[in-house]
C-alpha positions as CSV (number, residue, x, y, z in Angstrom):
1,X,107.3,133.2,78.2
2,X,107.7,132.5,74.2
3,X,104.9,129.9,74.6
4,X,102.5,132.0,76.9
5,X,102.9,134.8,73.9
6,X,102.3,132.8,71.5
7,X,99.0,130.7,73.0
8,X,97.7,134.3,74.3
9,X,97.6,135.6,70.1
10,X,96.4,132.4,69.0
11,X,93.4,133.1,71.8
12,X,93.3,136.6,70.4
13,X,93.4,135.1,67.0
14,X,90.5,132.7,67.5
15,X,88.4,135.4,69.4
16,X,88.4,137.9,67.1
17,X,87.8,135.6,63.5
18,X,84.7,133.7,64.8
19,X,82.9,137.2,66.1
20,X,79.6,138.3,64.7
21,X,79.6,141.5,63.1
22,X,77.2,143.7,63.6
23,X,76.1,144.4,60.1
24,X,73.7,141.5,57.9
25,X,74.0,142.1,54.2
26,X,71.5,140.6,52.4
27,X,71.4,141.8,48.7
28,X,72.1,143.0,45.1
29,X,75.5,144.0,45.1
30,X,75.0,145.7,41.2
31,X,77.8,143.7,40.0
32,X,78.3,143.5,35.8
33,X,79.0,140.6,34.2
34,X,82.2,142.4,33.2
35,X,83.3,142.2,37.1
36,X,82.5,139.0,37.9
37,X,83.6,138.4,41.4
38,X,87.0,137.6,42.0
39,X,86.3,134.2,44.3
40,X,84.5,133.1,41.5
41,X,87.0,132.9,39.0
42,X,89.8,131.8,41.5
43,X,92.1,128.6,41.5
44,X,92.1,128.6,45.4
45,X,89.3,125.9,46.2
46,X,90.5,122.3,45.9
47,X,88.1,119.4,46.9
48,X,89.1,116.8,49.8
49,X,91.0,114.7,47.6
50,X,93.3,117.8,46.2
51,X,91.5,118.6,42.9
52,X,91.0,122.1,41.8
53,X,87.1,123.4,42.2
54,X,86.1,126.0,39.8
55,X,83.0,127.8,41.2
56,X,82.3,129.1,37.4
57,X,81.7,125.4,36.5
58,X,78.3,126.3,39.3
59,X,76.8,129.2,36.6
60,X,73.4,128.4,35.8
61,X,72.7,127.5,39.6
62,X,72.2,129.6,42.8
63,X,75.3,129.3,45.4
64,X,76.2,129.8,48.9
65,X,79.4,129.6,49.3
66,X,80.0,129.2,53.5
67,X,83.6,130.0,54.7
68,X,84.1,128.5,58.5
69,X,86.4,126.8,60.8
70,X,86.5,123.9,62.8
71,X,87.0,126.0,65.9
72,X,84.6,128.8,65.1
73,X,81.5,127.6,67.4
74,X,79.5,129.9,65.6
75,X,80.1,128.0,62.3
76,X,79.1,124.9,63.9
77,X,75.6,126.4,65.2
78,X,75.1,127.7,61.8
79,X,75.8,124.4,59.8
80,X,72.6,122.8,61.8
81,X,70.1,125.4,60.1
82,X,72.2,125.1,56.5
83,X,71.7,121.5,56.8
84,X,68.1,121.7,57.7
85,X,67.1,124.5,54.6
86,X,69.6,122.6,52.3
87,X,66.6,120.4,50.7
88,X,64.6,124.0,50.3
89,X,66.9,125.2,48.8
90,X,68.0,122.8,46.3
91,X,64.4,123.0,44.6
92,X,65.0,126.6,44.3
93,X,68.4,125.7,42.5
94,X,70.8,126.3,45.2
95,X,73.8,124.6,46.1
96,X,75.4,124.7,49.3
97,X,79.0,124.6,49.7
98,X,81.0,124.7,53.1
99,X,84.4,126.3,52.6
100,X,87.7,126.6,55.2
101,X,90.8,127.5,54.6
102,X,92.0,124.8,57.5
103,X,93.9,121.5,56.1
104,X,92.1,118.8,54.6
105,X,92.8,116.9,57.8
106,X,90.9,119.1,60.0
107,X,88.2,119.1,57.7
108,X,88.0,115.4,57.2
109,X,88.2,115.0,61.2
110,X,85.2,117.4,61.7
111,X,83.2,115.4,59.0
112,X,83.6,112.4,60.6
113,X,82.5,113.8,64.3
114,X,79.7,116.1,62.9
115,X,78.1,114.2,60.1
116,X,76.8,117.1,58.3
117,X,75.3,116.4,55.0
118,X,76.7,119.1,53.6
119,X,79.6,119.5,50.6
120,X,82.8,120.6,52.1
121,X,85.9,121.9,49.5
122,X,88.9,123.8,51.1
123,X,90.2,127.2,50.3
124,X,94.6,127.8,50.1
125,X,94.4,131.6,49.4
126,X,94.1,134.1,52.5
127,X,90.6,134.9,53.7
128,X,91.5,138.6,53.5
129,X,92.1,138.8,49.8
130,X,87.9,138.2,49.6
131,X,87.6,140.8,52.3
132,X,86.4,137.9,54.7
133,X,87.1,139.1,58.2
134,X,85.0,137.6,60.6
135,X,83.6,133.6,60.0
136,X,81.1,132.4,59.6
137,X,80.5,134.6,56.2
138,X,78.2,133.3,53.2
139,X,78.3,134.7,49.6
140,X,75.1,134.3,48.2
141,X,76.0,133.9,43.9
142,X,72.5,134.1,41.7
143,X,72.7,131.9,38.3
144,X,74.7,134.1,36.0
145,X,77.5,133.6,38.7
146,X,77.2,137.2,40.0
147,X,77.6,138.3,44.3
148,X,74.0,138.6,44.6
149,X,74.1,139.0,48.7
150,X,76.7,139.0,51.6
151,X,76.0,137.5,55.3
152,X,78.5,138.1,58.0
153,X,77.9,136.1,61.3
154,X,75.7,133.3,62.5
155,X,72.6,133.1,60.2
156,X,69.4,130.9,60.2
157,X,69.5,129.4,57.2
158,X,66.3,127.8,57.5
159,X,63.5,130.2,58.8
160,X,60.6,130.8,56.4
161,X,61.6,134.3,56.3
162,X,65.3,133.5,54.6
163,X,63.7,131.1,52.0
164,X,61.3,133.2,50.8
165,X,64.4,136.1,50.7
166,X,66.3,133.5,48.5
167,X,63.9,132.7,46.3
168,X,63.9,136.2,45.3
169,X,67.2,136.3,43.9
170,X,67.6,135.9,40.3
């Protein structure tokens, strides 16, 4: 009975964190450079190989900043159109950067089957603390290291529509 439980709220679990909310945000949040947001200044990210990630070190590029999981297939559908945009975006000064709060095993094992070429770092804090409820969710960061934007739920990265949105933001 224990283990029924306990694989019926993992289900549940699963379910409810790779859902598409309803609402799309795309842009300015009117953030000061005084109140620089929090997962930018954070110690949580650590590369593959266990080395701290300092998303300030990014200022004076754009960011998107991609939280997923390995068992999200959402995540997965939406990595194809990151991948795709990725070289559209770089000559607008954007740099893509998948990011899960899974183990570094998990994430090395989907690398290897997938083969995205895509940067992958790993988060340790609790999704929560960045108000991050649902995956996939993308922060969109404009040079100056500011939340310029916020997408909740599968997104095409690479329609002619979202690059031209992208370039926009300053």
């Amino acid at each position: 009975m224990k283990w029924l439980l306990g694989v019926l709220s993992t289900s549940l679990v699963l379910v409810c964190s790779c859902q598409s909310p309803k609402k799309k945000v795309i842009g300015n949040s009117n953030q000061t450079e005084a109140s620089l947001s929090p997962e930018l200044i954070t110690t949580h990210y650590r590369d593959l190989n266990g080395n701290p990630v300092y998303l300030e070190d990014y200022k004076g590029k754009k960011l998107l900043l991609n939280f997923w999981s390995t068992h999200c297939k959402p995540c997965v559908e939406e990595m194809h159109t990151l991948e795709r945009a990725k070289s559209d975006l770089e000559t607008q000064d954007y740099i893509t950067i998948l990011v899960s709060n899974e183990s570094v095993k998990e994430i090395e094992a989907f690398k290897v089957q997938h083969r995205f070429d895509l940067d992958y770092i790993q988060y340790t804090g609790n999704l929560a603390e960045l108000k991050i409820y649902a995956l996939p969710t993308t922060f969109i960061y404009n040079e100056k290291g500011e939340k310029a934007g916020k997408i909740e739920g599968k997104y095409n990265w690479n329609s002619s529509n979202t690059i031209e949105k992208l370039k926009e933001f300053k």
